[in-house]
C-alpha positions in Angstrom: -45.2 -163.8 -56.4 -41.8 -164.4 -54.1 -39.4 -166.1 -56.5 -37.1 -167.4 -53.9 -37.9 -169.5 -50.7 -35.3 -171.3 -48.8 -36.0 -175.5 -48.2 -37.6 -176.7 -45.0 -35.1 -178.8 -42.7 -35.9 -181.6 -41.0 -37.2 -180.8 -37.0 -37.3 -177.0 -38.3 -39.2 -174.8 -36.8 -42.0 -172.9 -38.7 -40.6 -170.0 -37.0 -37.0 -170.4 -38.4 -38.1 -171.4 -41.9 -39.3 -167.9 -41.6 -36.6 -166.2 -39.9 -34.2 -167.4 -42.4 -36.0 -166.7 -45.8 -36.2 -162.9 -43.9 -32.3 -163.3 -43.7 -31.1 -164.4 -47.1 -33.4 -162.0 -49.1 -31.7 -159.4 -46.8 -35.1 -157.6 -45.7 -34.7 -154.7 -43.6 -38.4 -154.5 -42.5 -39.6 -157.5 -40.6 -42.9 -156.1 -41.9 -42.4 -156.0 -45.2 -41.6 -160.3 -44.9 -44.8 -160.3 -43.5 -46.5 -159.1 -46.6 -44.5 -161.1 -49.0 -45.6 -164.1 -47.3 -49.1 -163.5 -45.6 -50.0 -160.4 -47.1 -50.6 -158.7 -44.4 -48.4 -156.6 -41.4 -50.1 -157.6 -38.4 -49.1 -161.1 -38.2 -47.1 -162.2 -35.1 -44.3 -164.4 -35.2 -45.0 -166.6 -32.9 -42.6 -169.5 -31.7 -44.6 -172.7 -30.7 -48.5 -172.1 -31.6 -48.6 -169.7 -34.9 -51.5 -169.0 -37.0 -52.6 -168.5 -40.2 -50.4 -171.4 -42.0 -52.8 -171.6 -44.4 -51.7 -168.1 -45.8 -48.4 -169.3 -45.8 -48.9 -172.2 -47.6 -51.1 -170.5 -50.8 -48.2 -168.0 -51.0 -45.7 -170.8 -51.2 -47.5 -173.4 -52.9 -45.1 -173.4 -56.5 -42.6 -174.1 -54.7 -43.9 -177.6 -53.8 -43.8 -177.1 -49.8 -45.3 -179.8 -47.3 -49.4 -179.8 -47.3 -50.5 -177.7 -44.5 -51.1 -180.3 -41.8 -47.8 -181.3 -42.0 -46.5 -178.1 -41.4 -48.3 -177.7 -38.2 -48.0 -181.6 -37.4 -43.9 -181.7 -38.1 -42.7 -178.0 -37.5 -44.6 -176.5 -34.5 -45.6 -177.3 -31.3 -49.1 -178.8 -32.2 -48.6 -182.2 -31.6 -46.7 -181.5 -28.2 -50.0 -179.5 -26.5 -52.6 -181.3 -28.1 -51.6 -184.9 -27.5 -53.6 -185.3 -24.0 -56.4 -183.0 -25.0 -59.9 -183.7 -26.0 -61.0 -184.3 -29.9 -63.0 -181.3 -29.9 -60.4 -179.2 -28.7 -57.6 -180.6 -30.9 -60.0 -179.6 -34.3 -60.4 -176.2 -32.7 -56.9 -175.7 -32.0 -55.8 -176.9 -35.8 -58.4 -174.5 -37.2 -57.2 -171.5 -35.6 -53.8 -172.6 -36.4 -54.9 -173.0 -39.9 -57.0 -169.9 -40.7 -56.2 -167.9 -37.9 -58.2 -166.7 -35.0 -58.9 -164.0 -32.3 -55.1 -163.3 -31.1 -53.8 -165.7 -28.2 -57.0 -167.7 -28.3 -55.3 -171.0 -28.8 -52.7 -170.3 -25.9 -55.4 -169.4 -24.0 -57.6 -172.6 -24.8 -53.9 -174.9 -24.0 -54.4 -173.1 -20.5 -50.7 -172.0 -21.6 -51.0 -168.8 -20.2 -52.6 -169.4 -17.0 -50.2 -172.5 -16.5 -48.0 -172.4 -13.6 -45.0 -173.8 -15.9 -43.3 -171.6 -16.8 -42.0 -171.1 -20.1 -38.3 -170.7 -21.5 -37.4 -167.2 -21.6 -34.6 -167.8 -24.8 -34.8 -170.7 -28.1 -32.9 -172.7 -27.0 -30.4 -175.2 -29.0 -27.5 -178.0 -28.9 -24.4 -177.4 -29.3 -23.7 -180.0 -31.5 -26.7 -180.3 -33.8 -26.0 -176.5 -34.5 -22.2 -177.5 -35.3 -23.8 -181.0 -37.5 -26.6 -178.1 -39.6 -23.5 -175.7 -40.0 -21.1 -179.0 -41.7 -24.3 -180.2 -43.3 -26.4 -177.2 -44.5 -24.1 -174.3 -44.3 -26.1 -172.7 -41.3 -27.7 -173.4 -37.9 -31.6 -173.5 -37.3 -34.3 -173.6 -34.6 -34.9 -177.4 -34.1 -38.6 -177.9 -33.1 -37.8 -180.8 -30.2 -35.5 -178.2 -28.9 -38.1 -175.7 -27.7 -40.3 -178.4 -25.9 -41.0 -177.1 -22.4 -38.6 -178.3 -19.8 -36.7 -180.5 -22.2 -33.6 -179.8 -20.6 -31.5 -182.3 -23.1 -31.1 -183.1 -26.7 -32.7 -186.5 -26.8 -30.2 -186.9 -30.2 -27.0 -186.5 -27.9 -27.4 -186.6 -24.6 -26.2 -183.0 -24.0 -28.0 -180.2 -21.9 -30.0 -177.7 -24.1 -28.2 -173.8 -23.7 -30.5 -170.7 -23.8 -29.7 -168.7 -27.5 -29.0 -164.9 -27.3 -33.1 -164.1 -28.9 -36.0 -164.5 -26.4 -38.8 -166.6 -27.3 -41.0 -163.8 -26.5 -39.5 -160.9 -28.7 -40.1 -157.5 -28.0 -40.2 -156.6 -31.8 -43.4 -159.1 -31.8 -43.2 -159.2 -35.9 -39.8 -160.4 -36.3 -38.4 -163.3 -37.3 -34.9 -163.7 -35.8 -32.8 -166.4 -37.6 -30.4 -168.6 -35.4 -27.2 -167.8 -37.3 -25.1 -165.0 -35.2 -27.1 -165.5 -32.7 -25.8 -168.7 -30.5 -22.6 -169.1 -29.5 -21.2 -172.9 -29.9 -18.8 -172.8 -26.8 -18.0 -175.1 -24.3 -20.8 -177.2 -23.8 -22.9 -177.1 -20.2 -21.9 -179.3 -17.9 -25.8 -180.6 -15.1 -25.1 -178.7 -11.8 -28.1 -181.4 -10.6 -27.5 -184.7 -9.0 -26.9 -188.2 -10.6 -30.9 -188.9 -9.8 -32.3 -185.7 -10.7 -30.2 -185.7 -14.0 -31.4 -189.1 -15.1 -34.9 -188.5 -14.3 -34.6 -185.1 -16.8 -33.2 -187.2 -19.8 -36.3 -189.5 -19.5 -38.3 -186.6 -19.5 -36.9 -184.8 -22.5 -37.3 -188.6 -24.2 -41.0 -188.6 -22.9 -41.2 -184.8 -24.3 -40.2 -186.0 -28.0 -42.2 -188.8 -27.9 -45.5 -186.4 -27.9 -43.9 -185.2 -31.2 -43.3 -187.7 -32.5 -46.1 -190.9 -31.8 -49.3 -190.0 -34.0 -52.4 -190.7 -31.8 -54.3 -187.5 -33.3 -57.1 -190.2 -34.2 -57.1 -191.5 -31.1 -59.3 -190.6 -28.2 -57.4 -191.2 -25.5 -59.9 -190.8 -22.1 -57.0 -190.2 -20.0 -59.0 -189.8 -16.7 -60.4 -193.2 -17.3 -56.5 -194.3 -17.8 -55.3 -192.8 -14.5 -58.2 -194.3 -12.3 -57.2 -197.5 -13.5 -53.7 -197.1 -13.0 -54.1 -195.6 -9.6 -56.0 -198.7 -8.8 -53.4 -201.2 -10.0 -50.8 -199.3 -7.9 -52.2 -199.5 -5.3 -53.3 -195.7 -4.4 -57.0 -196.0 -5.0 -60.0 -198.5 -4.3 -62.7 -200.1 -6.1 -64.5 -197.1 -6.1 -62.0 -194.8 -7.2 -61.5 -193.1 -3.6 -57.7 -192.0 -3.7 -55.5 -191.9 -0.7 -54.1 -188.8 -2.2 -51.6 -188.1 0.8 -50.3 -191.8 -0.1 -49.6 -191.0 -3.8 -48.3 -187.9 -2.6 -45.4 -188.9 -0.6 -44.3 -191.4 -2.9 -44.4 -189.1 -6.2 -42.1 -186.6 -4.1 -40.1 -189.7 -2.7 -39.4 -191.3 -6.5 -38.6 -187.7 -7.8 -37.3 -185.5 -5.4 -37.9 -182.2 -4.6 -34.8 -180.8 -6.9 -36.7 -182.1 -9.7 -40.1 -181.2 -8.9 -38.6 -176.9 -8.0 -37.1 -177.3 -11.9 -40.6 -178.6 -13.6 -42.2 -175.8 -11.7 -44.0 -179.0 -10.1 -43.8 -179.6 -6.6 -46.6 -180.6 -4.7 -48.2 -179.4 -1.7 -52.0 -181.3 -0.6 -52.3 -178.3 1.9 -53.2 -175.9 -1.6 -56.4 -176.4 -2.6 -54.9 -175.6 -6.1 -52.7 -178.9 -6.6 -51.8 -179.9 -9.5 -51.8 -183.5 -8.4 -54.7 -183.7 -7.0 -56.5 -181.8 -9.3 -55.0 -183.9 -12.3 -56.6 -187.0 -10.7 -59.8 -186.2 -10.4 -62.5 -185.1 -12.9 -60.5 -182.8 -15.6 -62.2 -179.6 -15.3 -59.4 -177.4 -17.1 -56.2 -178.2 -19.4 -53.5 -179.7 -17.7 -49.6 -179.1 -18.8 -48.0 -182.3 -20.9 -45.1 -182.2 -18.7 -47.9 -182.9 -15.7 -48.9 -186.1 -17.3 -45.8 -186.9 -18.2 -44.8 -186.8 -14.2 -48.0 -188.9 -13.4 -47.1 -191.5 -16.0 -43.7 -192.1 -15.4 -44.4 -192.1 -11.7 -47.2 -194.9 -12.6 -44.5 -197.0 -14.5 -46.3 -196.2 -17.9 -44.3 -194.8 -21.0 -46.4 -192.3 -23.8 -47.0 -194.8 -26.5 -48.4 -197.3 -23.7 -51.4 -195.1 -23.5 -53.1 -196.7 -26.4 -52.8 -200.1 -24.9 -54.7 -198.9 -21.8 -57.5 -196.9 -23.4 -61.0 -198.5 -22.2 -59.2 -200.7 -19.4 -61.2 -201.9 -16.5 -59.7 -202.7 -13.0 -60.9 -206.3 -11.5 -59.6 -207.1 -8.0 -60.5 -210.8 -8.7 -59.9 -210.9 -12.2 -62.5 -211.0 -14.4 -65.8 -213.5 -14.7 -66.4 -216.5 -14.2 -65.0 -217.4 -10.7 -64.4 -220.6 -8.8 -67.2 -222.1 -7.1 -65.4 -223.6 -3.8 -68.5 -225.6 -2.2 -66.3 -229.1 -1.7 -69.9 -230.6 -1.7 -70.7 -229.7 -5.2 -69.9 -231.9 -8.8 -68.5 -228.9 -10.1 -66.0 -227.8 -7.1 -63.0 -225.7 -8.2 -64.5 -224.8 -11.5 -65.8 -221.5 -13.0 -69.1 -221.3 -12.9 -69.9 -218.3 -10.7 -70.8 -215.4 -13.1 -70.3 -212.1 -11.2 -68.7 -210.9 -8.2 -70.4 -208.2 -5.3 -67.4 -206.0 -4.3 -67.6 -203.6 -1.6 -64.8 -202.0 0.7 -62.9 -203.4 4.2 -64.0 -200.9 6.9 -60.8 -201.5 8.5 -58.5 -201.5 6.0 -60.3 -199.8 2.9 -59.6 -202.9 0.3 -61.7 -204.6 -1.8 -63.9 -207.7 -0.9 -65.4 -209.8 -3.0 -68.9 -211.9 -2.7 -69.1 -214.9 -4.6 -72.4 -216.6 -5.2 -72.9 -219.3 -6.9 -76.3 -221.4 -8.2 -75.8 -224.5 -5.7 -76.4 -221.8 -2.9 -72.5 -221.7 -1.7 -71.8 -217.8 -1.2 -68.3 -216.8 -0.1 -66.1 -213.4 -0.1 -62.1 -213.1 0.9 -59.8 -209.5 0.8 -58.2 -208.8 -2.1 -56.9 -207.6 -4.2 -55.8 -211.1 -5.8 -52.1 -210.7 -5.9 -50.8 -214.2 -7.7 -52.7 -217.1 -9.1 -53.4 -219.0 -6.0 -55.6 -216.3 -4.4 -58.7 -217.4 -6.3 -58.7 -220.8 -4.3 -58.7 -218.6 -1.1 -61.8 -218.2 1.3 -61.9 -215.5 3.7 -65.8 -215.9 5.4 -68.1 -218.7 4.2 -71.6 -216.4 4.4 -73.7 -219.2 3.6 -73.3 -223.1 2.6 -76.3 -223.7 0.6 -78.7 -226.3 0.3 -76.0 -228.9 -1.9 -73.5 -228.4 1.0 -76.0 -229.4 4.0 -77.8 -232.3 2.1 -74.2 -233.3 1.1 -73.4 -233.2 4.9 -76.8 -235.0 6.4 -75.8 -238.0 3.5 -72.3 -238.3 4.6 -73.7 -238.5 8.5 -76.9 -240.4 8.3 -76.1 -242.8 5.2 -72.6 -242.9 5.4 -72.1 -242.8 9.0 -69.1 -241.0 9.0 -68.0 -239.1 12.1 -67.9 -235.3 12.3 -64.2 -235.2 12.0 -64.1 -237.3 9.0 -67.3 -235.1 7.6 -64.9 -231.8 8.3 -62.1 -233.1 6.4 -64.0 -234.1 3.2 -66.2 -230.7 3.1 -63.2 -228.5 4.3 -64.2 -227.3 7.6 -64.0 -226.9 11.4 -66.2 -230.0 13.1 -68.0 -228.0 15.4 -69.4 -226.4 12.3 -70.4 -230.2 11.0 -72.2 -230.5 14.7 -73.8 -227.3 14.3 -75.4 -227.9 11.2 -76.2 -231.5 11.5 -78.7 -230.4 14.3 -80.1 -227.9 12.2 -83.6 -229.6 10.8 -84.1 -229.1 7.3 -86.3 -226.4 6.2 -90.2 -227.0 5.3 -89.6 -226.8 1.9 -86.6 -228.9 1.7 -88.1 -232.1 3.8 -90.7 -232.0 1.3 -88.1 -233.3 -1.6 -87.4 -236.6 -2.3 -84.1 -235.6 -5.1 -81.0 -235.3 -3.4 -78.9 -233.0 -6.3 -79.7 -229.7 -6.8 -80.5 -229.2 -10.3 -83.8 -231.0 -9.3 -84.7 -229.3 -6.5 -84.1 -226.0 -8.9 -86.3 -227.7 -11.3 -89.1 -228.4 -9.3 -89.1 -225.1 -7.2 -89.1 -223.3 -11.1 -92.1 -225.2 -11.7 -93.8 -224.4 -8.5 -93.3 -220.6 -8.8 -94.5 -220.9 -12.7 -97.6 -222.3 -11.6 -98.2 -219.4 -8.3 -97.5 -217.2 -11.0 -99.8 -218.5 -13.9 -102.8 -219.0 -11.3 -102.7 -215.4 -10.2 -102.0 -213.4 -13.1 -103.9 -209.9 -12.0 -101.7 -209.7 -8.4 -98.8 -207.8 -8.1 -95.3 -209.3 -6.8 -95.8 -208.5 -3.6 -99.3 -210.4 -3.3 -97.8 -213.3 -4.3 -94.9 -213.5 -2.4 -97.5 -213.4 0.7 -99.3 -216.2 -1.0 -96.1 -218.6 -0.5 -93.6 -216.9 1.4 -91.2 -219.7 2.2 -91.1 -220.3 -2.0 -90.1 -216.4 -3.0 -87.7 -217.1 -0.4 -85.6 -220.1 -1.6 -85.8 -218.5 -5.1 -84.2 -214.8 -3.7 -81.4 -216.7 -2.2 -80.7 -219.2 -4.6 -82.5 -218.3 -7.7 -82.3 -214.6 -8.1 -82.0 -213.9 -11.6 -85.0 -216.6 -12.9 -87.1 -214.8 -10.0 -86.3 -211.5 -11.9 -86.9 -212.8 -15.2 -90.4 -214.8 -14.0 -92.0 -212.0 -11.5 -95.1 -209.9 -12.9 -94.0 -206.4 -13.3 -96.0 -203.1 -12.7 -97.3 -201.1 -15.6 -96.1 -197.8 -16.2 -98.0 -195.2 -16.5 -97.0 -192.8 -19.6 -98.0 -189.4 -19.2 -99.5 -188.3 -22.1 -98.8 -184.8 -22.4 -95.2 -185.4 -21.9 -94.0 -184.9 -25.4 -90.7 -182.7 -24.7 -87.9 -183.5 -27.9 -85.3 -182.5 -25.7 -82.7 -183.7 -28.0 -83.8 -181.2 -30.3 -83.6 -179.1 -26.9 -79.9 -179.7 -26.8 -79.1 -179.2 -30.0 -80.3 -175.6 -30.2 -79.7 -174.7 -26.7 -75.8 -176.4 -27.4 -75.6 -173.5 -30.6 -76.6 -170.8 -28.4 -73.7 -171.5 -25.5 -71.4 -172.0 -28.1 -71.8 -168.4 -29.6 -72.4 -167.5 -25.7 -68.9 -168.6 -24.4 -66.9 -167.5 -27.4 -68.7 -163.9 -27.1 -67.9 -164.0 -23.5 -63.9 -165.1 -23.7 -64.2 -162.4 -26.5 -64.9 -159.4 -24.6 -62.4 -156.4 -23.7 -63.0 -156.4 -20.0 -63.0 -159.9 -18.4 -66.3 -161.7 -17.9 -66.8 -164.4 -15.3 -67.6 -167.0 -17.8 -69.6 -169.4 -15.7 -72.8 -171.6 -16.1 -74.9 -168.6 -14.1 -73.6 -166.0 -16.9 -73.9 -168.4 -19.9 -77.3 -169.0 -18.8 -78.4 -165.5 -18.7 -77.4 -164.8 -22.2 -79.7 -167.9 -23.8 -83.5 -167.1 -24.9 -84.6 -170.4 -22.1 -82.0 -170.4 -18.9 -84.2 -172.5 -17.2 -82.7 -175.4 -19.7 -79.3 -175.1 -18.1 -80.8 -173.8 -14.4 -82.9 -176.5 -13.6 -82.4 -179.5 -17.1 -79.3 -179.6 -17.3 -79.5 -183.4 -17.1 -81.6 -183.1 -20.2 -79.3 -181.8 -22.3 -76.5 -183.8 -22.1 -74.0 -182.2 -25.2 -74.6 -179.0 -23.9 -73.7 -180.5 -20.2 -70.6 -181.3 -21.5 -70.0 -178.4 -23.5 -70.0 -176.1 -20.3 -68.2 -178.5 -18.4 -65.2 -178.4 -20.4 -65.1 -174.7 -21.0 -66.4 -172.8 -18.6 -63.0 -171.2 -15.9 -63.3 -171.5 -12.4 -62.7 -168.5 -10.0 -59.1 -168.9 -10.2 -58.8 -168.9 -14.2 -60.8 -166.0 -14.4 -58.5 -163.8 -11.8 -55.9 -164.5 -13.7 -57.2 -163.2 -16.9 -58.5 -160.3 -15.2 -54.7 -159.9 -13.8 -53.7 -159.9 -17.5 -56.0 -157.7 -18.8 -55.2 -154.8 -16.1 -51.6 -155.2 -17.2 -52.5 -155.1 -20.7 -54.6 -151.7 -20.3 -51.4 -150.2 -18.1 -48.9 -151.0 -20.4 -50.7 -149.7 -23.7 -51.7 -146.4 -21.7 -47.9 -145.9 -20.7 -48.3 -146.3 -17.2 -45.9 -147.2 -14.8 -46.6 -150.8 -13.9 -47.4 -151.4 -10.1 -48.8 -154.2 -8.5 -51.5 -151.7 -6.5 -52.3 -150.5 -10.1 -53.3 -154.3 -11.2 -54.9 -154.7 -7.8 -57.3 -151.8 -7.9 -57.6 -152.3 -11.6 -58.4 -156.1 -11.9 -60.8 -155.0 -8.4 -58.7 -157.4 -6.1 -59.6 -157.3 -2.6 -56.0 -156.9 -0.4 -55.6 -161.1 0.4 -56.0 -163.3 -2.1 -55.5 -166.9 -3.0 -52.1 -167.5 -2.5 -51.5 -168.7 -6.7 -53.1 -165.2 -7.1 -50.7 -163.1 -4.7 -48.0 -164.7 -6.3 -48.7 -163.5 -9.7 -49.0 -160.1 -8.4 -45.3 -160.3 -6.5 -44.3 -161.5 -10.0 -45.4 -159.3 -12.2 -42.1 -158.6 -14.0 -41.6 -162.0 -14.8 -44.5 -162.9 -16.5 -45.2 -159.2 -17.9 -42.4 -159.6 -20.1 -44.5 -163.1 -21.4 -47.8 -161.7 -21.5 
């Protein structure tokens, strides 16, 4: 049983905790630590995503440390990856981190080591909190907030971050290294960026902690559903979610600047099929950096703790039902009694428009979106006037006598259009009624079809609209849903020996891919692991090959875990490193090439790995 442990600081790194119980009991063997606390030698001391905490805490637990979840909720980087990830993914990534897992497998579920941003090479610490744990606690410590990626300030002082002298990916891979002796509290940094730039890092390093610190880990946050909407209320997508994406592209690198975008490894470039912008707002096929969303947010005018606020949002050109009804000629002009909206998209100019039908037959549409609160009261195209509006005209002429001019001016339009109307006879079925207000005429039109209904019973819909056509008419312009609700419908025929549980399907079928996948990611030698090769390995591949609509959970499942082309070149680039390095070789970039089985031109993310392979070697 360890008699001593040192106390847990607040923002501490799980790491450090480590690193300095290794220093005060003045262990020579980083191993030997090891086995004190996880008994066992093969743990790696890993900076932001460690494992097996629960070991840690059963060796420690008399000495009355925080419960496990708070360890990895409060002093690792947990909170700071998972925040914009799925709920399945986030109880994955807390059980490896728990019990431990297959090496790297949490990283590599983070997309953390396929991810384009690039990591800091050193811990990193302030100047002044250092000075504030040495007056305070006798000793400086690896602060958690500190190690956040691209946090280039302390959020607690305003001052720029330095790199320590110890690499956050150490060479001695079981050693904990302490941060006393190794920073050097000098003269602090001074931003070689501009005013713009610098400002724009500071509320990125505040956006950073925030992750940390807000606690939506019971929250389901669909964050695709949260940018479509946003996109839409800024103006850089439509109705339909079609995004202008060369729009939202000039304007992200206008508000940031290209200095800023080159330091977040984040600059954008619509010409690679491979952008991160465009590819983080569409369907999210793959993990996405925070510090991505974090740009896309800010950009959108939306701050980290706003997210919950927006969850479930719906974007409504015209505002949401009922609408105005604006037929001048009806009792209940200017109030809300139209129930739904029709909105399609300008030709010309790609914005929404919006059809508005209402009961008494008037049916308008105007561009919108509606910008302030006067733009419901707007009429862009009156597409038809209704039956109210042109008995309302024929009284004003023929009993009141009023002249077209004065007709125009009380039903809000152009005379010519009184003229043309007026001339128009009324229709068969209208001349026929002696009530002048439409609920009557609604009345006894309901009653008419009730009764062509009632006295044909065995003839379809279609038979009976050819038995009255002029009726079925009135009722599909200006009675659509009671025509719906009052029309007979057509049996369906149930095909007896369809008796599939599919459900039952997807459940089993959802087991197998699991085991699948993981065996796949699991393997030595790279695997594609796609839908074809998943398939292949299940006892009925025609269930994913030709139902996959049938099995919706295990739809999703591959969806969100199979690796596109890309993802899987870039493990295969890891692994040939891996097999070089471990057999002694001399690393070359031919050697990877010929190893991974790499064709001479590849995609240029690819290519660039390969010209960097000394860079990220040291990270692997």
């Amino acid at each position: 049983m360890i008699g001593y442990f040192p106390s847990l600081y607040e923002d501490e790194l799980l790491y450090s905790w480590l690193a300095r119980y290794h220093e005060h009991t003045g262990n020579i063997s980083p191993k030997r630590t090891l086995n004190e606390i996880f008994n066992s030698t093969n743990i790696v001391a890993v900076l932001d995503i460690p494992s097996n905490i629960n070991k840690l805490s059963e060796a420690l637990m008399h000495f009355n440390i925080p419960e496990v979840e708070s360890l990895i909720q409060n002093h690792t980087l947990f909170k700071y990856y998972i925040f914009f990830q799925s709920e399945t993914l986030r109880e994955k990534i807390f059980k490896n981190m728990k019990f431990g897992g297959k090496p790297g497998s949490s990283h590599l579920l983070l997309g953390i080591n396929a991810s384009t941003i690039n990591e800091w090479k050193h811990i990193r610490f302030c100047h002044t909190c250092s000075q504030e744990n040495i007056n305070n606690y006798g000793e400086p410590y690896w602060h958690v907030s500190h190690q956040l990626p691209k946090s280039f300030y302390c959020i607690k002082h305003d001052e720029l971050l330095v790199d320590s002298l110890i690499k956050a990916r150490n060479k001695h891979k079981h050693q904990y290294v302490s941060a006393n002796s190794n920073i050097e509290i000098t003269q602090k940094l001074k931003p070689s960026f501009n005013s713009k730039t610098e400002q724009h890092l500071k509320m990125i390093s505040k956006e950073n902690n925030k992750l940390l610190e807000l606690n939506f880990l019971n929250l389901s946050l669909d964050i695709e559903g949260i940018y479509k909407y946003l996109l839409q209320v800024n103006g850089y997508a439509n109705y339909f979610g079609k995004i202008d994406q060369q729009k939202l592209a000039e304007q992200l690198i206008k508000f940031y600047g290209v200095e800023l975008l080159e330091l977040l490894d984040s600059t954008v470039d619509l010409n690679n099929s491979s952008c991160w912008l465009k590819a983080i707002t569409r369907k999210h096929r793959k993990a996405f950096h925070p510090i991505r969303h974090i740009l896309l947010l800010n950009f959108l005018g939306v701050a980290v703790e706003e997210l919950k606020d927006l969850v479930g949002k719906k974007y409504y050109p015209f505002g949401e039902a009922p609408y105005y009804c604006l037929n001048p000629a009806a009792n209940h002009y200017e109030e809300k009694v139209v129930k739904e909206v029709i909105i399609t998209s300008c030709t010309d100019t790609g914005k929404p428009v919006g059809t508005f039908k209402c009961e008494c037959g008037f049916t308008y549409s105007r561009r919108g979106p509606d910008i302030n609160k006067n733009d419901v009261f707007k009429v862009g195209r009156i597409k038809d006037f209704g039956v109210v509006w042109i008995q309302e005209l024929n009284r004003l002429i023929n009993i009141e006598g009023l002249s077209y001019k004065e007709v125009a001016k009380i039903l809000k339009c152009d005379p010519a259009t009184v003229k043309k109307y007026s001339e128009i006879k009324s229709r068969k079925e209208d001349v026929t009624v002696e009530f002048n207000e439409y609920p009557f005429v609604k009345a006894l039109k309901e009653k008419e079809w009730l009764e062509l209904i009632n006295g044909n019973l065995l003839l379809t819909i279609n038979s009976i609209r050819g038995l009255n056509p002029s009726l079925y008419l009135w009722h599909y312009r200006h009675n659509k849903d009671f025509l719906k609700r009052n029309s007979p419908r057509n049996k369906i025929k149930v095909n007896p020996k369809s008796r599939v549980n599919w459900e039952n399907r997807d459940s089993e079928t959802l087991n197998q891919v699991i085991e699948v996948v993981e065996n796949l990611y699991g393997m030595e030698k790279p695997i594609f692991v796609n839908k074809t090769n998943v398939s292949k390995r299940i006892s009925n591949p025609s269930f994913i090959e030709k139902h996959i609509e049938k099995i919706p959970k295990t739809k999703e499942f591959l969806m969100n875990n199979i690796e596109s082309r890309e993802d899987f070149q870039l493990r295969r680039i890891f692994w040939s490193y891996k097999v070089l390095y471990e057999n002694g070789e001399v690393i070359k970039k031919w050697k990877v090439r010929r190893l991974a089985g790499f064709k001479k031109n590849m995609d240029n993310k690819i290519e660039s790995m390969l010209q960097n392979l000394e860079v990220w070697g040291e990270q692997l």
